[in-house]
KEFI-195940 format. One record per residue: x, y, z of N, C-alpha, C in turn; residue number from 1. Coordinates in steps of 0.001 Angstrom, whole numbers, padded with zeros to 6 digits, always signed. Each point is the difference from the previous one (the first is absolute). Layout:
      n_c1      n_c2      n_c3     ca_c1     ca_c2     ca_c3      c_c1      c_c2      c_c3     i
         X         Y         Z         X         Y         Z         X         Y         Z   NUM
...
This chain:
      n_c1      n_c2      n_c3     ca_c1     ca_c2     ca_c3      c_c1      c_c2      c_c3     i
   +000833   -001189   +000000   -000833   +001189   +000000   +000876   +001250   +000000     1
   -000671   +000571   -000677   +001225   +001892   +000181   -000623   +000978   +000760     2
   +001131   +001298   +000163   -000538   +000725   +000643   -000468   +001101   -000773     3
   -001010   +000468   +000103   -000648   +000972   -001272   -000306   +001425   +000683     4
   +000756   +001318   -000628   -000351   +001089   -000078   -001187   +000554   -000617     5
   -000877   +000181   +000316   -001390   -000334   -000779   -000423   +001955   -000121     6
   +000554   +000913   -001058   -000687   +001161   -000144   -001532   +000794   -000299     7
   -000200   +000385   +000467   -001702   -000054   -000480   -000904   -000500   +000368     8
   +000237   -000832   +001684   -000539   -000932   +000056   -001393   +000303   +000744     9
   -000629   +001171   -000528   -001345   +000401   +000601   -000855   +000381   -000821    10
   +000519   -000620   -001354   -000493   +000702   -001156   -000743   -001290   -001002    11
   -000616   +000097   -000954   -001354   -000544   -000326   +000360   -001637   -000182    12
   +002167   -000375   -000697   +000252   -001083   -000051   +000414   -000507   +001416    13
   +000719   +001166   +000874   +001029   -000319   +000692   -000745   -000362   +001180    14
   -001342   +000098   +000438   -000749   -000126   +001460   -000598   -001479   -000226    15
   -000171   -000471   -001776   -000142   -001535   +000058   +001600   -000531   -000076    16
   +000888   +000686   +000059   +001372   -001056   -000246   +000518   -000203   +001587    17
   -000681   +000863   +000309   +000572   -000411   +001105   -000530   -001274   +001219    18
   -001329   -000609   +000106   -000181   -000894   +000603   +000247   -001294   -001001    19
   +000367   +000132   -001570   +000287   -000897   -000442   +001697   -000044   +000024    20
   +000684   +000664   +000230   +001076   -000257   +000533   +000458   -001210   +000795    21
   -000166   +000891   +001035   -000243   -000441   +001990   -000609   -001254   -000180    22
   -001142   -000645   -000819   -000823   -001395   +000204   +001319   -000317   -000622    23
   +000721   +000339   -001258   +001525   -000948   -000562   +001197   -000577   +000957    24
   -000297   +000656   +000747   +001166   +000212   +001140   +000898   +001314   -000049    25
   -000202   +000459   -000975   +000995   +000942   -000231   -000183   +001060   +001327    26
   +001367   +001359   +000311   +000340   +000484   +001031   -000517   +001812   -000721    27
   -001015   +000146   -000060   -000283   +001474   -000267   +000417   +000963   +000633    28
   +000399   +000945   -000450   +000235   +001677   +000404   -000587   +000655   -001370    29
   -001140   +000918   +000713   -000944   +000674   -000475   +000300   +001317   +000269    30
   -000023   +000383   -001181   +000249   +001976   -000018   -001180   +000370   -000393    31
   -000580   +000914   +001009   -000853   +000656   -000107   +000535   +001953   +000192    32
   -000726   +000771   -000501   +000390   +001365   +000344   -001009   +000534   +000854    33
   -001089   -000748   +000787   -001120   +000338   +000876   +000529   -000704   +001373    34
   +000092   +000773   +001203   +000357   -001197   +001230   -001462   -000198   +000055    35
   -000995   +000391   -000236   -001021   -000654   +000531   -000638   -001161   -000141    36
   +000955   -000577   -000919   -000278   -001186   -001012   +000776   -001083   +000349    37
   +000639   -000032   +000746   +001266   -000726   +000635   -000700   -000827   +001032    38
   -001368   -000012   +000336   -000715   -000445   +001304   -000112   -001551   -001080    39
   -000626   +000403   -000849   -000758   -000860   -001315   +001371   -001250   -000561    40
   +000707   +000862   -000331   +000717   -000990   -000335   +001312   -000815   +000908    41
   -000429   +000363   +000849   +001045   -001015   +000989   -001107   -000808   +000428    42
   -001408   +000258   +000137   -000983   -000740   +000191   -000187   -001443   -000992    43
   +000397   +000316   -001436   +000368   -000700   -001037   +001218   -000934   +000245    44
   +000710   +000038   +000772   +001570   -000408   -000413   +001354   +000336   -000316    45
   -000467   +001085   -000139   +001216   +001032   -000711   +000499   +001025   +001387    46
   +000966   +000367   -000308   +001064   +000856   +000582   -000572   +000959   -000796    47
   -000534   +001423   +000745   -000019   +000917   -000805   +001215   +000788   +000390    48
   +000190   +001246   -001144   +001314   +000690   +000066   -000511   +001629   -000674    49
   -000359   +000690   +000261   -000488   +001261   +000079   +001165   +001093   -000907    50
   +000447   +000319   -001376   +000497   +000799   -000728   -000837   +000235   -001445    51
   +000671   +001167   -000103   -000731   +000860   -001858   +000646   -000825   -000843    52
   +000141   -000371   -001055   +000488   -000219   -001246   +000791   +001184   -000357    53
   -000324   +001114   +000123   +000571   +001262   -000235   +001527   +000500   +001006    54
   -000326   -000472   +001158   +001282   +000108   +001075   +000819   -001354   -000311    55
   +000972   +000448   -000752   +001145   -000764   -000371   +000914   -000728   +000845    56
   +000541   +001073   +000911   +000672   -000625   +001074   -000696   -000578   +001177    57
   -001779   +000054   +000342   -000557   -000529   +000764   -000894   -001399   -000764    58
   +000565   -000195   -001184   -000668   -001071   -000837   +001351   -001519   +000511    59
   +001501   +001051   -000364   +000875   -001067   -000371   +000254   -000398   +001456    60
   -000849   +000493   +001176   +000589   -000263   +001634   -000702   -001201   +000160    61
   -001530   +000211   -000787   -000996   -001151   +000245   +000538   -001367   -000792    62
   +000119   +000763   -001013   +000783   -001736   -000862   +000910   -000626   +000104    63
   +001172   +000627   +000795   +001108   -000142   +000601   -000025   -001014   +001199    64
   -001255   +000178   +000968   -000275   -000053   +001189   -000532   -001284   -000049    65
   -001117   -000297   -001121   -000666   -000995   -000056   +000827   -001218   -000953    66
   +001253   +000718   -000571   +000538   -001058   -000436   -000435   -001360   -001068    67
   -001191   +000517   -000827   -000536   -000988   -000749   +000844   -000967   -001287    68
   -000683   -000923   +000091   +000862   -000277   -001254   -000698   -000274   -001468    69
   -002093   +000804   -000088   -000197   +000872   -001172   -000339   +000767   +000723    70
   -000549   +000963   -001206   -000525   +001297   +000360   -001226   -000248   -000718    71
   -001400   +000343   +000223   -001525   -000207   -000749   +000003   +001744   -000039    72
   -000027   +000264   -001620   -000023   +001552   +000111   -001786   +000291   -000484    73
   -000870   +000405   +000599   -001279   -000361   +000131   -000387   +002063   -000164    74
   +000465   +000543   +000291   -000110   +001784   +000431   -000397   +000578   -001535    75
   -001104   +000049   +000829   -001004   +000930   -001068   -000181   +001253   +000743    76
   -000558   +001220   -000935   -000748   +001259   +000864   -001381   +000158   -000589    77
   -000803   -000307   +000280   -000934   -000355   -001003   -001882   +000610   +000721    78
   +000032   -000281   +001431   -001064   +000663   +000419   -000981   +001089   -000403    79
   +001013   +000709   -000036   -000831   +001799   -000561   -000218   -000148   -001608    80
   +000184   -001094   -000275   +000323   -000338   -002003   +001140   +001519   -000359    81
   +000658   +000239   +000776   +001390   +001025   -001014   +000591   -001122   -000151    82
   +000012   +000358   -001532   +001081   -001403   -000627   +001143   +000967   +000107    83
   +000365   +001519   -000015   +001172   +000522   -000012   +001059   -000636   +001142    84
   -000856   +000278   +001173   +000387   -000989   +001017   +000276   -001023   -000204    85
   -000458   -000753   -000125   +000395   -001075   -000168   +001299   -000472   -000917    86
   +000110   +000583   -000846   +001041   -000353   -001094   +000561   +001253   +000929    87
   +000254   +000238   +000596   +001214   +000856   +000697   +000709   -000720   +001386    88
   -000752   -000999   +000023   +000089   -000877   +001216   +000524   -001444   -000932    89
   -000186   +000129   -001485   +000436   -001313   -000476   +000957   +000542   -000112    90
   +000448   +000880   -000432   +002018   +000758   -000407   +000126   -000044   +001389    91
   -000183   +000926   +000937   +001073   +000059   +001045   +000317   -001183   +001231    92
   -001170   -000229   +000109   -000666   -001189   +001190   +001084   -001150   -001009    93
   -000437   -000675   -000903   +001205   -000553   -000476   +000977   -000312   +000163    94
   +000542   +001444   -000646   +001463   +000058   +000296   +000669   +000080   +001095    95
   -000864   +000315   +000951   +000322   -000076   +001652   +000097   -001261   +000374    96
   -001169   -000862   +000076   +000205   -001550   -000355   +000780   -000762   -000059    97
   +000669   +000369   -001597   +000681   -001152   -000708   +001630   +000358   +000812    98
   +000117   +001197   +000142   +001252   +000582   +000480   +000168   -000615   +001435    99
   -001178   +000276   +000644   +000088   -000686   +001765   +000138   -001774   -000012   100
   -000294   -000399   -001189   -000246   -001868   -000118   +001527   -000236   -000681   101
   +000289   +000909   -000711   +001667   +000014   -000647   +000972   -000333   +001504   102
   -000362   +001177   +000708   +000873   +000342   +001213   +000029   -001271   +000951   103
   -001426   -000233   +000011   +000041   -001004   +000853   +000141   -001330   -000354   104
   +000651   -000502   -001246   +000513   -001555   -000593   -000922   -000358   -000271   105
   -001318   +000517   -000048   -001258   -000539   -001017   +000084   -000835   -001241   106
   -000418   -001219   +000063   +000164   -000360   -001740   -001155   +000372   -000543   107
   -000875   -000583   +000191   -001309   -000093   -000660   -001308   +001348   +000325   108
   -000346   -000089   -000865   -001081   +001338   -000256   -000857   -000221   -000599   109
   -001238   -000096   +000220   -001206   -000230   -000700   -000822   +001101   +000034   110
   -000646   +000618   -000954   -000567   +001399   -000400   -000818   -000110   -000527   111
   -001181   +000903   +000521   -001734   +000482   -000570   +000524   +001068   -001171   112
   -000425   -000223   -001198   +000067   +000570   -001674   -001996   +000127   +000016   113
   +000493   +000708   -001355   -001811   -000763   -000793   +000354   -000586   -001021   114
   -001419   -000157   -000310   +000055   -001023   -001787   -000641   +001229   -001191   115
   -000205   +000934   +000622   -000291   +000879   -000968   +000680   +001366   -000528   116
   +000981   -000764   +000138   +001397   +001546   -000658   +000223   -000884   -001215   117
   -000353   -000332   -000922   +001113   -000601   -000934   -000687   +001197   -001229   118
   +000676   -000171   -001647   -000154   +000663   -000568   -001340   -000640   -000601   119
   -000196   +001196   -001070   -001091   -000223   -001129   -000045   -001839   -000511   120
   -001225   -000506   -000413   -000016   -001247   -000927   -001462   -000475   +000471   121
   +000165   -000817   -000998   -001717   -000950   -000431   +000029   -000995   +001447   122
   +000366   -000828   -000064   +000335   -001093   +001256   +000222   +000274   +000965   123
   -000700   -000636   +001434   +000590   +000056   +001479   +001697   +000058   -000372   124
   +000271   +000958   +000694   +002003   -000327   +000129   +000250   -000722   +001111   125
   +000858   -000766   -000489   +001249   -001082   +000670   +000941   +000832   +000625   126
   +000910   -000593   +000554   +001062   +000950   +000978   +001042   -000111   -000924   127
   +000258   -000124   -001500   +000737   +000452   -000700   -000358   +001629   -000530   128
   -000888   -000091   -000169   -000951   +001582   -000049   +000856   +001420   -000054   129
   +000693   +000714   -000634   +000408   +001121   +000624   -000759   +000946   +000938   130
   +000726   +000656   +000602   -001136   +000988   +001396   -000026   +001487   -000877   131
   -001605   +000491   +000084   -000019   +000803   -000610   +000820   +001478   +000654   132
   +000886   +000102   -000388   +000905   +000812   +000459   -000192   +001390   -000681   133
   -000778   -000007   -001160   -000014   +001826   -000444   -001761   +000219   +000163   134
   -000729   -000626   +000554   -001034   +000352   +000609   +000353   +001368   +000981   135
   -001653   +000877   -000849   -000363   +001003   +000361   -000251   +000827   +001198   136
   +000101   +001305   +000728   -000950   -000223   +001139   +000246   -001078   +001138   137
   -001569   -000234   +000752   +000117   -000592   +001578   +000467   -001655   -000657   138
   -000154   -000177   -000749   +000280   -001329   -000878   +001898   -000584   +000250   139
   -000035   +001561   -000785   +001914   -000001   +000141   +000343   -000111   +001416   140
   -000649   +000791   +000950   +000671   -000181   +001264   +000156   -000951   +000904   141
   -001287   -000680   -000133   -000337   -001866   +000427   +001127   -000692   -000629   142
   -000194   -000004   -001486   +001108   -000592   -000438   +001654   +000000   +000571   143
   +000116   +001499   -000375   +001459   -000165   +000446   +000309   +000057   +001464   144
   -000688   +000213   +001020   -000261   -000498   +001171   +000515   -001155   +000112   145
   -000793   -001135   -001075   +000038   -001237   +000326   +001320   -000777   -000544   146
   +000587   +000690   -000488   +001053   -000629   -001274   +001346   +000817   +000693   147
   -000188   +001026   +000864   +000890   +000118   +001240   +000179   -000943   +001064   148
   -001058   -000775   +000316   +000044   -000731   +001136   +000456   -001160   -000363   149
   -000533   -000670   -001270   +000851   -000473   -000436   +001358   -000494   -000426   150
   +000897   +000777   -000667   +001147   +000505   -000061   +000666   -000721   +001466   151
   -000795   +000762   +000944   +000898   +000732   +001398   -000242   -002260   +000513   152
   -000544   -000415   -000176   -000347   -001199   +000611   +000626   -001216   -000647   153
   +000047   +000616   -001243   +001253   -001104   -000804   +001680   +000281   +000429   154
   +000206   +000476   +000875   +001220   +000412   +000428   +000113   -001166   +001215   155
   -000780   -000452   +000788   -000197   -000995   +000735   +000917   -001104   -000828   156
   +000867   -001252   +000636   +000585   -001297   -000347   -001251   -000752   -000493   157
   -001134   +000072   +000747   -000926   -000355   -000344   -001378   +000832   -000086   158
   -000926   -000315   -000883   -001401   +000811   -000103   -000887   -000684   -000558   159
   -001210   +000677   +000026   -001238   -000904   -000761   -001057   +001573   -000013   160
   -000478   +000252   -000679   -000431   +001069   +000301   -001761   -000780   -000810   161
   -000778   +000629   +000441   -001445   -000783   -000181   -000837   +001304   -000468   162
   -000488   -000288   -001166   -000949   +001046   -000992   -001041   -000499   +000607   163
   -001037   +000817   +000852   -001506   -000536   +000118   -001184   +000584   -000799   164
   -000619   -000811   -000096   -001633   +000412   -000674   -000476   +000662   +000839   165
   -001266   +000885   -000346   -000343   +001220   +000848   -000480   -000963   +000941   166
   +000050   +000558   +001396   -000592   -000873   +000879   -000889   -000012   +000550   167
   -000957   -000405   +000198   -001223   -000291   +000799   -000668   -000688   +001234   168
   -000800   +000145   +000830   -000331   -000995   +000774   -000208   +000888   +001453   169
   -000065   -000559   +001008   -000390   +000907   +000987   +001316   +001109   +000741   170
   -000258   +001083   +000027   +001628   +001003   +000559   +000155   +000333   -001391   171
   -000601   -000232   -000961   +000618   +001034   -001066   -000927   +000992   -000946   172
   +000224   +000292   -001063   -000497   +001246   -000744   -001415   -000790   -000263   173
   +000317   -001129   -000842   -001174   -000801   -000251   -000702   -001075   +000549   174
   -000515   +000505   +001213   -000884   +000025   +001257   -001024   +000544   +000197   175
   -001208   -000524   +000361   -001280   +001173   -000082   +000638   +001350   +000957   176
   +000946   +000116   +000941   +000088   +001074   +000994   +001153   +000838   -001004   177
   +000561   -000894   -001461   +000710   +000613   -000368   +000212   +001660   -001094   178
   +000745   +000524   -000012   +000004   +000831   -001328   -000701   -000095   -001505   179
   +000352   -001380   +000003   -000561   -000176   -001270   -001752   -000212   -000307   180
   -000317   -000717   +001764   -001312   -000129   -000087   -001084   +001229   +000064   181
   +000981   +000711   +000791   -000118   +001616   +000150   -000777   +000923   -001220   182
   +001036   -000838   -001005   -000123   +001120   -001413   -000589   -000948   -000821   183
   -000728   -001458   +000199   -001096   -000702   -000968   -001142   +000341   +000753   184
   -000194   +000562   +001104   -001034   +000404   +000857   -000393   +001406   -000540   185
   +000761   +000346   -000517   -000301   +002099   -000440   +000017   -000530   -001642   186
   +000410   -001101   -000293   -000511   -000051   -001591   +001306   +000461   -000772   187
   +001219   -000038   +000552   +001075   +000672   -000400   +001332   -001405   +000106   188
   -000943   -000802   -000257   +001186   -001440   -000988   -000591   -000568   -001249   189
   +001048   +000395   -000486   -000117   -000263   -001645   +000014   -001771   -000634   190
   -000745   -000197   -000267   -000062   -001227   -000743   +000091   +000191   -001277   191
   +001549   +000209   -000270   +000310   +000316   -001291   +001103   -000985   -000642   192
   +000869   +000544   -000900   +000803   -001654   -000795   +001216   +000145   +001039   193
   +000352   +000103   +001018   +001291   +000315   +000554   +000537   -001131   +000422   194
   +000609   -001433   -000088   +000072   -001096   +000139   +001254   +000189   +001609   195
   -000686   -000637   +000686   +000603   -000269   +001181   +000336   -001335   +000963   196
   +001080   -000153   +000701   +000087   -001652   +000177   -000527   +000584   +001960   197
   -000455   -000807   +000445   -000155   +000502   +001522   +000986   -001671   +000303   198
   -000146   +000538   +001404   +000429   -001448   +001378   -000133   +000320   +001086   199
   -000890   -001297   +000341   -000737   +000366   +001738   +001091   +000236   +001039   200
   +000138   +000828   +000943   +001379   +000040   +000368   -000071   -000838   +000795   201
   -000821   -001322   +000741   +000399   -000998   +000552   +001072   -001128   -000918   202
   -000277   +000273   -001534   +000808   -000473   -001019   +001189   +000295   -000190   203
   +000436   +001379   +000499   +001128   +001170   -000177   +000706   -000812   +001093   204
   -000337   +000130   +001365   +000573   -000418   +000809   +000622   -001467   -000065   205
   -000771   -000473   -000305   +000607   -001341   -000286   +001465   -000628   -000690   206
   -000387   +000846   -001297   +001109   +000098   -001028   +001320   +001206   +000870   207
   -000405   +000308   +000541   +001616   +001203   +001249   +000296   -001729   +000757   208
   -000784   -000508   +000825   +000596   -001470   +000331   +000858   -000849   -000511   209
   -000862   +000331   -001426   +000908   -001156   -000921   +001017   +000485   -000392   210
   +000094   +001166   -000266   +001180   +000478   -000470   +001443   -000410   +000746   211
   -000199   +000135   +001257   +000728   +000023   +001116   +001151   -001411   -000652   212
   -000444   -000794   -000765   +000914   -000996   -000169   +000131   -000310   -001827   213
   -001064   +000943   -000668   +000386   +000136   -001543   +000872   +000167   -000321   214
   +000559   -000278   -001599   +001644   +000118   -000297   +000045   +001871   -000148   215
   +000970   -000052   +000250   +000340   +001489   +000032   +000412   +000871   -001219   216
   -000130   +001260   +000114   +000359   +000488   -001583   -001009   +000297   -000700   217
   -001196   +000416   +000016   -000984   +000305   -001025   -001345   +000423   +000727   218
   -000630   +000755   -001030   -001249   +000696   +000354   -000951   -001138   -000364   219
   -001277   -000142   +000922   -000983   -001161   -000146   -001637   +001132   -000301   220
   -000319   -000437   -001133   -001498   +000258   +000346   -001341   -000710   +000958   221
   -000845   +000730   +000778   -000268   -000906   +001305   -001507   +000642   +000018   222
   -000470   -000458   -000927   -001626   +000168   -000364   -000807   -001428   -000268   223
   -001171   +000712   -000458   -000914   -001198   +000117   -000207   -000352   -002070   224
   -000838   -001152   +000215   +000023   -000222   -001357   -000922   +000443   -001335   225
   -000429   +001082   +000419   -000878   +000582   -000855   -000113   +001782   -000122   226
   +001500   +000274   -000854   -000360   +001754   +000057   -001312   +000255   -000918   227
   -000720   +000785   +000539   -001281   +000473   -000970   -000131   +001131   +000070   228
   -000826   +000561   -001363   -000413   +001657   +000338   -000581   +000537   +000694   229
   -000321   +001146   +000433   -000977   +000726   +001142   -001490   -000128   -000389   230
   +000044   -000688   -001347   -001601   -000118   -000195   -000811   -001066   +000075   231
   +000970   -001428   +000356   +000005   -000710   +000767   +000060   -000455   +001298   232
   +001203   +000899   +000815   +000183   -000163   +001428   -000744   +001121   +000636   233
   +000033   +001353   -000441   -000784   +000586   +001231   -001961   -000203   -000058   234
   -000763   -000156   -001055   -000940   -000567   +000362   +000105   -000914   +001289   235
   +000560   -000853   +000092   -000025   -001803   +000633   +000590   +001091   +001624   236
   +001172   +000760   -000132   +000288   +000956   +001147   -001301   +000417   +000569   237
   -000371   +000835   -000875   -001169   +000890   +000368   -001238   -000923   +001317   238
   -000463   -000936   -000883   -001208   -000983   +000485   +000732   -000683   +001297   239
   +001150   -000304   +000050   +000958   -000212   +001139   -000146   +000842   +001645   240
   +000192   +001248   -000541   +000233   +000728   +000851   -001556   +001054   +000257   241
   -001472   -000347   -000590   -000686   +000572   +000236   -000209   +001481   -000899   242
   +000405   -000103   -000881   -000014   +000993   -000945   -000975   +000053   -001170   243
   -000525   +001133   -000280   -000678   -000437   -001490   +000749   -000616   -001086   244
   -000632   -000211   -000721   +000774   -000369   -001383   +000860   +001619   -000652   245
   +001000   -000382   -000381   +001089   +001265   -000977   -000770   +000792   -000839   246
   +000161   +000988   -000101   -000075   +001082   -001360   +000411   -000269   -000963   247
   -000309   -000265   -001492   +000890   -000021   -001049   +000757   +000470   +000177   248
   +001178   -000132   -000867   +001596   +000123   -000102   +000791   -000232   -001389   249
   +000951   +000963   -000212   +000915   -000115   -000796   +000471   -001337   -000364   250
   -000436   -000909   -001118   +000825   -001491   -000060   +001280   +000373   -000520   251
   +000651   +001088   -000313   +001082   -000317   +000138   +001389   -000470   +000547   252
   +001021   +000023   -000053   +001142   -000657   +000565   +001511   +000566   +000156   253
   +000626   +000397   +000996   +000936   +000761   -000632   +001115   -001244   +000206   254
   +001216   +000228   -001147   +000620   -001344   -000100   +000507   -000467   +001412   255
   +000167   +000283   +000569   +000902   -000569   +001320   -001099   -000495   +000771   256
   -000963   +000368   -000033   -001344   -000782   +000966   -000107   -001205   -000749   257
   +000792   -001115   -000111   +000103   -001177   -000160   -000261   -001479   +001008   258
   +000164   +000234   +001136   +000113   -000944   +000482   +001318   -000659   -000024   259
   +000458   -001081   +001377   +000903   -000550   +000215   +000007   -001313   -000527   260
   +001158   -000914   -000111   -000173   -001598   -000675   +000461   -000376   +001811   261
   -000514   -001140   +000801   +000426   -000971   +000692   +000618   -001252   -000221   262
   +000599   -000485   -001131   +000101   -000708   -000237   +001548   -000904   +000877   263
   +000510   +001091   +000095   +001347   -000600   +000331   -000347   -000195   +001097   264
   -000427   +000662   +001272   -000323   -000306   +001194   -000760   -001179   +000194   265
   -000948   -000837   -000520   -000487   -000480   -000104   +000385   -001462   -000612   266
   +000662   -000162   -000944   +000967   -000573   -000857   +001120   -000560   +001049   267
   +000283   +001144   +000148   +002150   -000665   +000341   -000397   -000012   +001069   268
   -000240   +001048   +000596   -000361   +000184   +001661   -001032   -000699   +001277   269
   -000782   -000712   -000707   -000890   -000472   +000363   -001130   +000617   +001005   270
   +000151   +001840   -000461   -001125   +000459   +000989   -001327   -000254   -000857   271
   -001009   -000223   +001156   -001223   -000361   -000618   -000838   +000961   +000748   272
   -001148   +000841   -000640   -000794   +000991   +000717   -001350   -000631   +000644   273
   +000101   +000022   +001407   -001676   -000305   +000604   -000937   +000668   -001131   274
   +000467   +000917   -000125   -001235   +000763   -000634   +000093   +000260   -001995   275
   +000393   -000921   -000700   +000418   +000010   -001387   -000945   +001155   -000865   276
   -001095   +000784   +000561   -000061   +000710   -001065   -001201   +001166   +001144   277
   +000162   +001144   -000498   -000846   +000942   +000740   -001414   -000341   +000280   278
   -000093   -000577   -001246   -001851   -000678   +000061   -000310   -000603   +001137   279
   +000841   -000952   +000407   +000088   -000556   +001369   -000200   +000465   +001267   280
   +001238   +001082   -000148   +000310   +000600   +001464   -000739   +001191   +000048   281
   -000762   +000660   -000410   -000964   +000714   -000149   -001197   -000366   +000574   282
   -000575   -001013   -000509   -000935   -000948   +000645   -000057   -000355   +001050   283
   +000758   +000111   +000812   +001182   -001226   +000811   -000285   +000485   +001434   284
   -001125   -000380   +000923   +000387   +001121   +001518   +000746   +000253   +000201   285
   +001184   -000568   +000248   +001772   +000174   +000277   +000799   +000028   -001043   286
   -001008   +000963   -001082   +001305   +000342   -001243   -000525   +001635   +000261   287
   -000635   +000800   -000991   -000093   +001085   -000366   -000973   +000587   +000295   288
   -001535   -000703   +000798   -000937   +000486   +000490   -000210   +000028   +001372   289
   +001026   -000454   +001038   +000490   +000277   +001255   +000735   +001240   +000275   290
   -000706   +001084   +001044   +001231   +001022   +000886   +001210   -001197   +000515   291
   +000782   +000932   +000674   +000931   -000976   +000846   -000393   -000323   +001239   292
C-alpha cells in the first residue's frame, strides 16, 4: 500500500477518493485550504493538512512533511464557476505542486485534465488529438490553463494525467441543486449540436484509484461511452432534474465540441464505467438525479 498526498481532496473527485483510498489501505494526507473541513476528513481516514495551492513554501512544508510516495493532484477552483480562477490555480497551484513533489523525491503524479480541450474534427478525439492551443477567448484560457498543467506534471519521473468527461452526479454542476440545473430551470440550456462526453464522478474517482498503479507516461481519456449532442443529452438532463423540456436551439456545432474517444482506457487499462453512458446515470437515484 502507499502513502498518498491526496490535493483537492474536498473537491467533487477528491471527497470520493478519499474513503476509497483508506478502504485500499492506503495512508492519506488530505490538503484542504478550509480548517473547517479537517473535522470531515480525518473522520474519513485521512490526515488532514490545511495549505493554499498558491502558498508555495507552505505547500512544499506539507508535502515534505507527509512524505508521500504519489501525489493525487485533484485541485480545482471551480465553485463560483470563474474558470479564470481556476485555470489560474491550474498554472500556479501546479507548479507549486509539481515543484514541492520534485523536492520531496516524489515519483509518481497523477492529474485531473479534461477531455474537452482538443482541437477542431468530425470524431470523438483520442488522446493522440492535438490540444486546441490557438483557441479564442475564455476557450483559450481553459485551454492553455490546461496544457500548462500539463507540461508542469510531465516533469514528474512518473505521471498519468486523466482527461475527464464533464462530470455529473451528486456535488456537482449537473445535479438538480446544480448550476446547470439552475439554468435548464430558467430555460437557459441549449439543446443544441454541441457534442459532449460526460463521467459520473463516482466513475472519475475510480479511474484516480486505478491510476495509482497504471503504466506511466501518458494522458488517459476517462469518460463514459456515449459523447452526444445537447439535443440529445440535455432534454433527458432536463426531465432528470425537474425541468421543462429545452427551447429550440442552434443545431449547430463548433468543431472542437466533439466529444472524447475512451477507448484506450477501457481497452489497455481495463477501466470499466458503473455508469457507461449518461442515459443511465441520469436516470439513476445515485447518478444525476440525487443532491449529495
Amino acid at each position: 500500500m502507499a502513502r498518498i498526498f491526496l490535493a483537492g481532496a474536498t473537491g467533487v473527485v477528491g471527497r470520493r477518493l478519499v474513503p476509497l483510498l483508506v478502504a485500499g489501505g492506503h495512508q492519506v494526507t488530505a490538503l484542504t485550504r478550509r480548517p473547517g473541513r479537517t473535522d470531515t476528513l480525518r473522520s474519513l481516514g485521512a490526515e488532514p493538512v490545511v495549505a493554499d495551492a498558491h502558498d508555495r513554501a507552505g505547500l512544499a512544508a506539507a508535502v515534505r512533511e507527509a512524505a508521500p510516495d504519489v501525489v493525487l493532484h485533484q485541485l480545482t477552483d471551480l465553485a463560483a464557476g470563474d474558470m479564470a480562477a481556476n485555470a489560474a490555480l491550474r498554472r500556479a497551484g501546479t507548479r507549486n505542486l509539481v515543484d514541492a513533489a520534485l523536492a520531496a523525491g516524489v515519483r509518481r503524479m497523477v492529474a485531473q485534465s479534461i477531455a474537452w480541450l482538443y482541437e477542431a474534427g468530425e470524431e470523438p478525439a483520442d488522446e493522440t488529438t492535438p490540444l486546441d492551443l490557438a483557441a479564442p477567448g475564455a476557450r483559450g484560457t481553459t485551454v492553455g490553463g490546461l496544457a500548462t498543467l500539463e507540461a508542469a506534471v510531465r516533469e514528474m519521473p512518473e505521471w498519468i494525467v486523466l482527461r475527464y468527461g464533464r462530470f455529473y452526479g451528486p456535488g456537482t454542476w449537473y445535479a438538480p441543486d446544480g448550476l446547470a440545473a439552475d439554468l435548464a430551470r430558467a430555460g437557459k440550456l441549449a439543446a443544441d449540436g454541441e457534442v459532449m462526453s460526460f463521467v459520473h464522478a463516482d466513475d472519475a474517482a475510480t479511474a484516480a484509484v486505478q491510476a495509482l498503479t497504471w503504466p506511466a507516461g501518458r494522458a488517459v481519456n476517462v469518460c463514459d461511452d456515449e459523447p452526444a449532442p445537447g439535443r440529445e443529452w440535455v432534454p433527458a438532463f432536463c426531465a432528470a432534474v425537474g425541468a421543462p423540456p429545452p427551447p429550440p436551439a442552434d443545431p449547430g456545432r463548433p468543431g472542437w465540441a466533439r466529444g472524447a474517444d475512451n477507448r484506450y482506457a477501457r481497452k489497455h487499462l481495463g477501466w470499466v464505467p458503473r455508469y457507461p453512458s449518461w442515459r443511465d446515470g441520469f436516470a439513476t437515484p445515485t447518478g444525476g438525479t440525487s443532491a449529495p
